[in-house]
C-alpha atoms as a printed R data frame, in Angstrom:
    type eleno elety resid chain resno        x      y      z
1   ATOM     1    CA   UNK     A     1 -113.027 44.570 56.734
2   ATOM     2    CA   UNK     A     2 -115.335 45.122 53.658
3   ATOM     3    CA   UNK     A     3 -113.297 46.318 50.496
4   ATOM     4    CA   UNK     A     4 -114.919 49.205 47.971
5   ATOM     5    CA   UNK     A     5 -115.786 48.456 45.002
6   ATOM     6    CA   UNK     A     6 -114.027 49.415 42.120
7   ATOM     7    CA   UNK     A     7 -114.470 48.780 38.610
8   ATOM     8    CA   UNK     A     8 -111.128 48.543 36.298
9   ATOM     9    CA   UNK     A     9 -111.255 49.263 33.030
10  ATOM    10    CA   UNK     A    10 -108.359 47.246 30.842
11  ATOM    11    CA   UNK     A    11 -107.588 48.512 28.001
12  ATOM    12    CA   UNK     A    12 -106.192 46.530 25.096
13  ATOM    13    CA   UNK     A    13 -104.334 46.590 22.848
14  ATOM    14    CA   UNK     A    14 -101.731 47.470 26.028
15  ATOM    15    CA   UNK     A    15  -97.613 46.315 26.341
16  ATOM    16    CA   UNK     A    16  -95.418 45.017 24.493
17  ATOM    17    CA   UNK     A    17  -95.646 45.909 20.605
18  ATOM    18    CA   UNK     A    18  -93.746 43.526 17.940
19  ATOM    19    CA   UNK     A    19  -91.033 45.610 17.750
20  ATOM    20    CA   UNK     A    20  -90.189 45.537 21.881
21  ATOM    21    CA   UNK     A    21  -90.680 41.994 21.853
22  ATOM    22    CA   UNK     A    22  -88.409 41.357 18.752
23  ATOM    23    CA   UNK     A    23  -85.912 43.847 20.475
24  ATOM    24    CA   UNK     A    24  -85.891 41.796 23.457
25  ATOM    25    CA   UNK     A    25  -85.730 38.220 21.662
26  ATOM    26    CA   UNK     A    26  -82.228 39.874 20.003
27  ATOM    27    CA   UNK     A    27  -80.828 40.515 23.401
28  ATOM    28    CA   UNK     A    28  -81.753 37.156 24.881
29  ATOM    29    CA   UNK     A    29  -80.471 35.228 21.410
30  ATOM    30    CA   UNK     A    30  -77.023 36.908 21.275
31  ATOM    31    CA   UNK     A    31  -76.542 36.189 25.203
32  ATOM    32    CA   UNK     A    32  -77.530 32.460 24.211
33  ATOM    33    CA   UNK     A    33  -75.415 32.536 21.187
34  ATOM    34    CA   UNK     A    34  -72.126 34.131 22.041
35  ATOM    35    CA   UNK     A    35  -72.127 34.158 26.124
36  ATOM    36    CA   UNK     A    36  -72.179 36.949 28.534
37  ATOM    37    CA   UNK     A    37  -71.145 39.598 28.316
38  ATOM    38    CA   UNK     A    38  -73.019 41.114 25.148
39  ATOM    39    CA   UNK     A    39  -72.962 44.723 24.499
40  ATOM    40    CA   UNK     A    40  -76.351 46.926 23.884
41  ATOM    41    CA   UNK     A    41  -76.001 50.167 22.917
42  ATOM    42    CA   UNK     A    42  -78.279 52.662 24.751
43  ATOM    43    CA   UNK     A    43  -81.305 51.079 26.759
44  ATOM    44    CA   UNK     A    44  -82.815 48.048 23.942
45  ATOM    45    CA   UNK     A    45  -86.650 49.504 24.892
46  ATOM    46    CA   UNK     A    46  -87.840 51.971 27.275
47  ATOM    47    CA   UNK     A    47  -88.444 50.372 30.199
48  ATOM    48    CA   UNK     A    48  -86.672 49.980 33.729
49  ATOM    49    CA   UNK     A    49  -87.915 46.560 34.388
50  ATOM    50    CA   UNK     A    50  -86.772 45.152 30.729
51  ATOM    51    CA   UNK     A    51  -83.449 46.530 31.148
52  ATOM    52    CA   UNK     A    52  -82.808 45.280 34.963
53  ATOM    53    CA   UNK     A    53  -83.827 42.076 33.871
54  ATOM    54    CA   UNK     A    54  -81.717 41.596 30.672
55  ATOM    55    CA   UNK     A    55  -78.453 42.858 32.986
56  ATOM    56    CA   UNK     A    56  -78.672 40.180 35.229
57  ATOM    57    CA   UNK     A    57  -78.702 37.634 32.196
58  ATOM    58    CA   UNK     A    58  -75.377 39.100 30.917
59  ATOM    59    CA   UNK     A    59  -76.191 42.031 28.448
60  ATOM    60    CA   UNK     A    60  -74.228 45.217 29.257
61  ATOM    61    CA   UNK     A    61  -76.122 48.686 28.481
62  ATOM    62    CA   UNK     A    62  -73.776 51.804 27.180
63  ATOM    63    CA   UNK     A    63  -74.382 54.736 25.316
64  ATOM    64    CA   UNK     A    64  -71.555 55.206 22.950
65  ATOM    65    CA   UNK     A    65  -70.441 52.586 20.711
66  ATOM    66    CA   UNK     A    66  -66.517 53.282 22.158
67  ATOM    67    CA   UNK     A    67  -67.682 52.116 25.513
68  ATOM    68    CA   UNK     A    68  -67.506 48.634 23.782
69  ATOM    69    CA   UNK     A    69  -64.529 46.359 23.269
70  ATOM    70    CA   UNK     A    70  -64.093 45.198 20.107
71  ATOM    71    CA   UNK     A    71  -64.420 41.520 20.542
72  ATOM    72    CA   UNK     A    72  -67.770 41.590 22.049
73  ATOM    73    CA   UNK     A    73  -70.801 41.425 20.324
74  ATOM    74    CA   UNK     A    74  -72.724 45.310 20.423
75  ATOM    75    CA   UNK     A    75  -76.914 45.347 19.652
76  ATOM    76    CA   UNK     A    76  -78.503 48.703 18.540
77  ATOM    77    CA   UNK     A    77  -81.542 49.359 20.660
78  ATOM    78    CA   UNK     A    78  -84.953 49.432 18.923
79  ATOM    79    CA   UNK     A    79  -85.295 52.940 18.521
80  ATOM    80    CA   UNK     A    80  -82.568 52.823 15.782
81  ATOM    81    CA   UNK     A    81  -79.212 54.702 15.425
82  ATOM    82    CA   UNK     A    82  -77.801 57.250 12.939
83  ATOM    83    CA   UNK     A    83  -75.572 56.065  9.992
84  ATOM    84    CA   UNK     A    84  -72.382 56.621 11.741
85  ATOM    85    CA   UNK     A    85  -72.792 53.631 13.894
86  ATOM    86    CA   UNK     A    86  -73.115 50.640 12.054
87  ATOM    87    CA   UNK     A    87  -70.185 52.286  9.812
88  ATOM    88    CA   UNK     A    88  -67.639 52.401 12.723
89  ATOM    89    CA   UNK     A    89  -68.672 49.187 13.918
90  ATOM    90    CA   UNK     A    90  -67.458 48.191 10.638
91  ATOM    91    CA   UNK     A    91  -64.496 49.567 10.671
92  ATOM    92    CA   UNK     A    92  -63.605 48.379 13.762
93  ATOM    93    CA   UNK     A    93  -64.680 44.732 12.724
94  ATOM    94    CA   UNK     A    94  -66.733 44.373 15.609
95  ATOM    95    CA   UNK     A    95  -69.815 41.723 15.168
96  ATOM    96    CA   UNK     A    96  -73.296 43.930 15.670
97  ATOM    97    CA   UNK     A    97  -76.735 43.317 15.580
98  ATOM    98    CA   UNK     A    98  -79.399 45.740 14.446
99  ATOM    99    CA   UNK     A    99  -82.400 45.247 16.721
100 ATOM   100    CA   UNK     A   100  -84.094 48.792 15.355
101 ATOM   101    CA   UNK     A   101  -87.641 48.263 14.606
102 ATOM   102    CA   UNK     A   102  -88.776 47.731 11.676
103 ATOM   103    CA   UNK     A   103  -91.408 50.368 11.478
104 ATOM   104    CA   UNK     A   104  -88.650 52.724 12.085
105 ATOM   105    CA   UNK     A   105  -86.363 51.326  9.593
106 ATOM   106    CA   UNK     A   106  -89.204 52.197  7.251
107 ATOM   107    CA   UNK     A   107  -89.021 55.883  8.059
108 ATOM   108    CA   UNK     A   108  -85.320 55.802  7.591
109 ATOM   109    CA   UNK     A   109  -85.918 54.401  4.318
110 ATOM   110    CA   UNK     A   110  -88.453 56.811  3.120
111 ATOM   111    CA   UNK     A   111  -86.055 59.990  4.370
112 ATOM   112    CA   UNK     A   112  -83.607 58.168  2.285
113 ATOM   113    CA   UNK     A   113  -86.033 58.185 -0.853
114 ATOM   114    CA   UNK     A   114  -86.656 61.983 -0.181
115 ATOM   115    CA   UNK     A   115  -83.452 62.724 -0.175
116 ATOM   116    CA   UNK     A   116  -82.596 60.772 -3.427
117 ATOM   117    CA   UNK     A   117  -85.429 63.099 -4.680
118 ATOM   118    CA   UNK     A   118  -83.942 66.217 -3.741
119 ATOM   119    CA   UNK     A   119  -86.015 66.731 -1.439
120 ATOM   120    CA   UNK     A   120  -85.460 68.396  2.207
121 ATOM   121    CA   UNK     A   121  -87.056 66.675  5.308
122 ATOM   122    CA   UNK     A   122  -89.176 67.884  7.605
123 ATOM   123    CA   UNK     A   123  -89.375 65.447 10.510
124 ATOM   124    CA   UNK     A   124  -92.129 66.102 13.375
125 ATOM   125    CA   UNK     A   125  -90.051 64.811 16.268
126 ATOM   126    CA   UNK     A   126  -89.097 65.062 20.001
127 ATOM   127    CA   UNK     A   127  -85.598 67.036 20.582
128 ATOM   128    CA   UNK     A   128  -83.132 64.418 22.158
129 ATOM   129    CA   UNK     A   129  -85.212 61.183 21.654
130 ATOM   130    CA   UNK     A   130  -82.505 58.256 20.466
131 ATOM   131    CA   UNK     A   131  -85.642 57.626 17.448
132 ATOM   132    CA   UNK     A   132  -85.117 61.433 16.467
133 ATOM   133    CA   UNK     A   133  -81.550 61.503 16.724
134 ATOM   134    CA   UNK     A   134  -81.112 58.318 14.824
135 ATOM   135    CA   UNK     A   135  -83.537 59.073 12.093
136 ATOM   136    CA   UNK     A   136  -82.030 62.570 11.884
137 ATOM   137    CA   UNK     A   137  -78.603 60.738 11.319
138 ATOM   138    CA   UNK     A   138  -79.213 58.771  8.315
139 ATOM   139    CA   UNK     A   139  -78.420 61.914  6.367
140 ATOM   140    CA   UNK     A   140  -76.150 64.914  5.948
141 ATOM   141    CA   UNK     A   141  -76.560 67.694  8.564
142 ATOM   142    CA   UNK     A   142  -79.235 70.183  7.868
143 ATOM   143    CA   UNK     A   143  -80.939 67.525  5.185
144 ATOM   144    CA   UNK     A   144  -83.321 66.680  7.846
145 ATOM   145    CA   UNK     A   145  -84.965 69.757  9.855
146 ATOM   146    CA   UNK     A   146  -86.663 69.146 13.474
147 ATOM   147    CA   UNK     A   147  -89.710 70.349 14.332
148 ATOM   148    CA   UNK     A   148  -92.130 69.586 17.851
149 ATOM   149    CA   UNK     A   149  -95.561 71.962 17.226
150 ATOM   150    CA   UNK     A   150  -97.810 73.774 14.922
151 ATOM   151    CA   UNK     A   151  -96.129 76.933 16.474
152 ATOM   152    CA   UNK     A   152  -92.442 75.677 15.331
153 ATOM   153    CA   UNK     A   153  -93.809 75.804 11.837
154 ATOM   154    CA   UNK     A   154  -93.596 79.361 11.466
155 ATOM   155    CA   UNK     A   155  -89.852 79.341 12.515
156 ATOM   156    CA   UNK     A   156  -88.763 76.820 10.365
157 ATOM   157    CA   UNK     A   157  -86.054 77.857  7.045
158 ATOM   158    CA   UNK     A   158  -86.115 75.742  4.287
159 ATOM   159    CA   UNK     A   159  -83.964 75.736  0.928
160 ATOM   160    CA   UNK     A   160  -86.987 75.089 -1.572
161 ATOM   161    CA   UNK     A   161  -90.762 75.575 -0.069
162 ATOM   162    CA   UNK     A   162  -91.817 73.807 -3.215
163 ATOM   163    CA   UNK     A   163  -89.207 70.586 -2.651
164 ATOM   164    CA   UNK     A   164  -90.027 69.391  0.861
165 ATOM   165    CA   UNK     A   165  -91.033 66.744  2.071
166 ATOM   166    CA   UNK     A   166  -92.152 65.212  6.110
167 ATOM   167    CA   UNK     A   167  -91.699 62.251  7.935
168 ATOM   168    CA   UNK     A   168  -92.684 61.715 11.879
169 ATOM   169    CA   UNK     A   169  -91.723 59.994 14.772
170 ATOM   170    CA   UNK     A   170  -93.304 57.037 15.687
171 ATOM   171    CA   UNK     A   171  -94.639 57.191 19.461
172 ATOM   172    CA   UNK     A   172  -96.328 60.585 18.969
173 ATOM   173    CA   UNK     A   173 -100.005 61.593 19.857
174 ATOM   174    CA   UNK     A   174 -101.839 61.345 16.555
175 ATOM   175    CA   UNK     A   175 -104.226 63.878 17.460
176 ATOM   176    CA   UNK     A   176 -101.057 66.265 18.217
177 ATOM   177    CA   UNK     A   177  -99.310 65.385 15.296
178 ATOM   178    CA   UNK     A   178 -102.335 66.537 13.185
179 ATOM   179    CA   UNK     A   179 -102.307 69.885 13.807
180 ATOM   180    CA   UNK     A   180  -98.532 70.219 13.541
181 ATOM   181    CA   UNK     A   181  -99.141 68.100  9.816
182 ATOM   182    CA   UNK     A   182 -102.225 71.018  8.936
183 ATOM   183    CA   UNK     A   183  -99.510 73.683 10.056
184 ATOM   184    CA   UNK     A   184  -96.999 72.556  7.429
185 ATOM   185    CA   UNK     A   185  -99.367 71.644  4.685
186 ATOM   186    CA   UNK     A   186 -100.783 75.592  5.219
187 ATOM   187    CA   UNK     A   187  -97.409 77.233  5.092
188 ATOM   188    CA   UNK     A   188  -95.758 74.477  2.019
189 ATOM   189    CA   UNK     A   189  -98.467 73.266  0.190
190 ATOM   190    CA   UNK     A   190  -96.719 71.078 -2.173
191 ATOM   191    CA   UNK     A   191  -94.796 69.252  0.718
192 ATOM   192    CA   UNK     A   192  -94.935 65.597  0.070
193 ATOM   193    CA   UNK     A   193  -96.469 63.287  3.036
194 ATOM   194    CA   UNK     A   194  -95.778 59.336  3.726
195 ATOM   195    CA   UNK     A   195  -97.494 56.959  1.740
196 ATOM   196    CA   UNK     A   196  -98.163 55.298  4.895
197 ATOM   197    CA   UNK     A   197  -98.758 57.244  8.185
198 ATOM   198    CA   UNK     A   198  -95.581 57.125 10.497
199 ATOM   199    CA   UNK     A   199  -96.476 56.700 13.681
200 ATOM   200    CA   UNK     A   200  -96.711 53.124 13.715
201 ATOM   201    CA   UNK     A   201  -99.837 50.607 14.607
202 ATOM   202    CA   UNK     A   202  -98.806 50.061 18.425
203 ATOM   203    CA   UNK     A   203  -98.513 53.660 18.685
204 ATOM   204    CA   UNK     A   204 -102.382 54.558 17.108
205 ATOM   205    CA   UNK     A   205 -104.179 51.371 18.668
206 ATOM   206    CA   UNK     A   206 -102.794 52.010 22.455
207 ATOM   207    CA   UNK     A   207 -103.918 55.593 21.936
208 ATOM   208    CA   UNK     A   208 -106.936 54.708 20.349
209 ATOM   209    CA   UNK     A   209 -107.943 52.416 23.584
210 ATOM   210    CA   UNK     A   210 -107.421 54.739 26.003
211 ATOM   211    CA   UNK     A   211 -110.013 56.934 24.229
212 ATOM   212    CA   UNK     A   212 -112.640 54.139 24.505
213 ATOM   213    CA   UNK     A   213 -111.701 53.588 27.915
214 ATOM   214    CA   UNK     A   214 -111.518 57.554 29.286
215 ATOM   215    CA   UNK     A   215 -115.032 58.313 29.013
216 ATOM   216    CA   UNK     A   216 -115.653 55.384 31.632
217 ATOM   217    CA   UNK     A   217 -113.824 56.341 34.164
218 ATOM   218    CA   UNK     A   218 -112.408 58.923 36.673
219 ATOM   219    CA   UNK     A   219 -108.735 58.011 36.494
220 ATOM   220    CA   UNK     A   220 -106.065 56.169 33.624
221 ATOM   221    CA   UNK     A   221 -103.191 54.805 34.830
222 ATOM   222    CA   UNK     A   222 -100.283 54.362 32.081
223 ATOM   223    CA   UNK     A   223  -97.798 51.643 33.119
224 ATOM   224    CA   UNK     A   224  -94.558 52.865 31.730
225 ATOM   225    CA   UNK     A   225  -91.063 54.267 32.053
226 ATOM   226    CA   UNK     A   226  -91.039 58.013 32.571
227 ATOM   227    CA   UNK     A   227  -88.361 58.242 29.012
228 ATOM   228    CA   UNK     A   228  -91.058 56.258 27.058
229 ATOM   229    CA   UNK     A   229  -92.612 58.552 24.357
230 ATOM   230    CA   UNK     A   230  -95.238 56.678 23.549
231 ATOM   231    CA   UNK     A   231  -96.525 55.565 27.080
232 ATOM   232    CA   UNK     A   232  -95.864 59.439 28.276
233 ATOM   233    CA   UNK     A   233  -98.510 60.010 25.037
234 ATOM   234    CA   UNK     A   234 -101.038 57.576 26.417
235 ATOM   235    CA   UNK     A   235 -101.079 59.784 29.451
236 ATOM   236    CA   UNK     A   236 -101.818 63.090 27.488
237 ATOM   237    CA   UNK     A   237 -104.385 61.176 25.539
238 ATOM   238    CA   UNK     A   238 -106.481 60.105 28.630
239 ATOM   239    CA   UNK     A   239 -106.269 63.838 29.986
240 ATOM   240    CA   UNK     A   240 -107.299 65.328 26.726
241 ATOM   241    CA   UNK     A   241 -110.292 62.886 26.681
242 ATOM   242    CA   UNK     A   242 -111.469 63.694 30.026
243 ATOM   243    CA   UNK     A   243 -109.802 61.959 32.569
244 ATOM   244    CA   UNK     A   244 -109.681 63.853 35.110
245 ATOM   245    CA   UNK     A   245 -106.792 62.283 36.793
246 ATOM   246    CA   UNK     A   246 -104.168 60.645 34.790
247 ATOM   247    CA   UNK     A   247 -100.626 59.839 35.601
248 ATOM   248    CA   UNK     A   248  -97.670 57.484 34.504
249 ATOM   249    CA   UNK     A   249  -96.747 54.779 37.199
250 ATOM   250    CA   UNK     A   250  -93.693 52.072 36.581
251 ATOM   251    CA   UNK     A   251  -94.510 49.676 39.072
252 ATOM   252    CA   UNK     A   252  -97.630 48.859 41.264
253 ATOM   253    CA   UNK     A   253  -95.369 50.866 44.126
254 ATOM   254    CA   UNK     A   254  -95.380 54.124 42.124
255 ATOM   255    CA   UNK     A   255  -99.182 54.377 42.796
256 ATOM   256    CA   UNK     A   256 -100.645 57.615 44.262
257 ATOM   257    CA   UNK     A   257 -103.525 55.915 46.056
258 ATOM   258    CA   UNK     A   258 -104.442 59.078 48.489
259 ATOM   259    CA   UNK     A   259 -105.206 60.750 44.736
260 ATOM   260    CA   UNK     A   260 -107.704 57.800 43.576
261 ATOM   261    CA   UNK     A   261 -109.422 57.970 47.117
262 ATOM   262    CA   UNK     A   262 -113.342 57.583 46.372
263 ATOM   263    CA   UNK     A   263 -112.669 56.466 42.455
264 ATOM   264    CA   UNK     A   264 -115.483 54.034 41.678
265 ATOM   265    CA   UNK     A   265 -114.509 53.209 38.197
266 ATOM   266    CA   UNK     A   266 -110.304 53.680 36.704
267 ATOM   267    CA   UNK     A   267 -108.596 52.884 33.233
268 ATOM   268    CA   UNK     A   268 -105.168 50.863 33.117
269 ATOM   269    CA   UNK     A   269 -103.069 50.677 30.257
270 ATOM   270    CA   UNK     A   270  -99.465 50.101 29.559
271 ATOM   271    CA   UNK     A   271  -97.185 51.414 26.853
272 ATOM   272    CA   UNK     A   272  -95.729 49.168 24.306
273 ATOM   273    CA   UNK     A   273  -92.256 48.524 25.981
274 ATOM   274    CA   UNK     A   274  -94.107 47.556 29.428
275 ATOM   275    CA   UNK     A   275  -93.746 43.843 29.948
276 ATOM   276    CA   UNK     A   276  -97.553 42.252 31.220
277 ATOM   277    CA   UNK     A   277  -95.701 41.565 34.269
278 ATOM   278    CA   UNK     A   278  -96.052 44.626 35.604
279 ATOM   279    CA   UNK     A   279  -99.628 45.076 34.563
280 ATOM   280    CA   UNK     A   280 -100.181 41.757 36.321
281 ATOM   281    CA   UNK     A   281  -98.627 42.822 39.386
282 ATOM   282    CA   UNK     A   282 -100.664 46.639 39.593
283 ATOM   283    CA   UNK     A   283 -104.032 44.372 38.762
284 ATOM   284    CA   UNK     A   284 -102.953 42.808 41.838
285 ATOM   285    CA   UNK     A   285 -102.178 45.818 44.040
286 ATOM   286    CA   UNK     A   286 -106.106 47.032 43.445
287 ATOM   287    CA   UNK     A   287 -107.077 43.528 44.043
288 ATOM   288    CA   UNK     A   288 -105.208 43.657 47.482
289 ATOM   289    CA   UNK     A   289 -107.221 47.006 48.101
290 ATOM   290    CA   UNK     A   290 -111.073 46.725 46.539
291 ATOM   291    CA   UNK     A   291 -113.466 44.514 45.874
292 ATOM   292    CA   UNK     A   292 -112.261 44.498 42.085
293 ATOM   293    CA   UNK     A   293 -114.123 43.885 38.934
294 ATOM   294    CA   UNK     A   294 -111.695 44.115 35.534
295 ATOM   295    CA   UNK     A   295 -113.401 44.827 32.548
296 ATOM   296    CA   UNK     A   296 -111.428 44.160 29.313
297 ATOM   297    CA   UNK     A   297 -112.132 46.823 26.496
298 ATOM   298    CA   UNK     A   298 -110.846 45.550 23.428
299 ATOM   299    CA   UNK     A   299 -110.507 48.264 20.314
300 ATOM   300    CA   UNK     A   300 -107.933 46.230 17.848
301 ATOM   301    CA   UNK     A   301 -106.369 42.910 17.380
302 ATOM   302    CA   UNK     A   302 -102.782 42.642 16.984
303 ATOM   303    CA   UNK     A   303 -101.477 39.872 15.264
304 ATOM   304    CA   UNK     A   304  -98.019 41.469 14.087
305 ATOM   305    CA   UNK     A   305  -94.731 39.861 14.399
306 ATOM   306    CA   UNK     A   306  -91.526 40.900 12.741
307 ATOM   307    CA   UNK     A   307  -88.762 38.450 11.756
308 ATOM   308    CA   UNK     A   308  -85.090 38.034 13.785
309 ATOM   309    CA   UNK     A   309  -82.423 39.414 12.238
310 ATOM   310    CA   UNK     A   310  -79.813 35.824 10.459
311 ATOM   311    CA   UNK     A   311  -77.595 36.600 12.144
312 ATOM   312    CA   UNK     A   312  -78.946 35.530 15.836
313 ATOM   313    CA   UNK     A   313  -80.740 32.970 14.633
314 ATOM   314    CA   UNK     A   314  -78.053 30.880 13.159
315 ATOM   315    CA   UNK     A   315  -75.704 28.632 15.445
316 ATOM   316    CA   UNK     A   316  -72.596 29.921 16.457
């Protein structure tokens, strides 16, 4: 039986980002290094497949740093942790390992510098996200104010208009996070910005591919985990750029393929805790179905790598 033909449009950059893969390199060091089991503390990255895999190799996932004995080791997941953490794994003497990325650590150290300023923080944000709730944490309670829109702007109650200053998130859409940015600089127009935008390279160049990719085609699909922000991002980014079917898929059996009936030409991407496994594996599931043709659409290089923490990489 004759296949269709269909034309699939990779984008790259797509996966894992040099935080993930640092995040995951922790995991697997400390199980080398100390033995099963080895305690992480909420999921290390986004992603199903990640997590499944690093269970069966020993590492135990929890969300509260009490669900840990003390004589186990305990990792903090990439998307970093508030204050209090690291300070009562202190003192309860418990060996930890900080796998938070370093592109968030820098916002935590900029709210920091703020703060040192006098300054009250504005942080553009989504309610609930372990990045939010652990940037919000590195300082006192109502230092740090959360805001998700332009239209929350309006609502918001600060001590000092003229002593503000923002920080972001750092999976959000950019194009989103604009408007919310214009909002505040209209109502507070001496709040102080980064001197580096927040939302971090992975972030802007997987968004930035799908844009280049979305006029070519009639459908994006964004491998990801349905509680990743910044593959959940890549899916509003295709839609807003004319996709005119978009949707996030985990695995190559999540795939809707009664709603890509008749496509001649579809986008495929991955957010940046998605392992190239799983692309692999969906490149294979349209393979199985059309007469396939990938074309790879390349908008950035990424060369990035960030350095282990000592403490895994010495012996034990």
């Amino acid at each position: 039986m004759t296949k269709p033909p269909l034309t699939l449009y990779l984008a790259a950059p797509r996966g894992f980002c040099a935080g993930v893969d640092r995040a995951i390199k922790i995991v697997e060091m400390a199980l080398e290094k100390w033995g099963p089991p080895v305690y992480v503390r909420h999921e290390i990255v986004h992603n199903k497949f990640v997590v499944d895999g690093l269970r069966e190799k020993g590492a135990v996932f929890v969300e509260e740093l009490d669900e840990c004995p003390v004589d186990k080791p305990v990792i903090f997941s990439a998307h970093g942790v508030p204050k209090s953490v690291p300070e009562e794994a202190q003192r309860r003497e418990m060996i930890f390992v900080d796998a938070t990325c370093p592109l968030v650590s820098k916002v935590h150290l900029e709210a920091a510098r703020h703060h040192e300023n006098g300054k009250q923080i504005v942080m553009i944000g989504h309610r609930g996200h372990p990045e939010t709730i652990g940037t919000m944490g590195q300082l006192p309670e109502g230092e740090v104010l959360l805001i998700e829109t332009a239209e929350d702007v309006a609502g918001l109650e600060v001590r000092d208009p003229d002593s503000l200053a923002f920080i972001t998130q750092t999976t959000l859409s950019i194009d989103d996070t604009k408007g919310v940015v214009a909002a505040l600089e209209e109502r507070f127009p001496n709040i102080e910005g980064p001197h580096k935008e927040d939302i971090c390279y992975a972030t802007t160049n997987r968004q930035g591919a799908v844009k280049e990719v979305a006029p070519k085609v009639q459908a994006m699909l964004v491998i990801g985990a349905p509680n990743s922000s910044n593959s959940k991002r890549l899916v509003e980014v295709a839609a807003n750029a004319g996709c005119e079917y978009a949707q996030l898929v985990q695995r190559a059996a999540d795939i809707d393929w009664r709603a890509i009936e008749g496509v001649s030409a579809i986008g495929l991407t991955a957010g940046a805790s998605a392992p190239k496994v799983l692309v692999d594996e969906v490149i294979q599931a349209f393979r199985d179905r059309f007469d396939l043709t990938v074309d790879e659409v390349v908008t950035a290089d990424e060369t990035i790598q960030f350095r282990l923490p000592k403490i895994v990489r010495e012996p034990a």
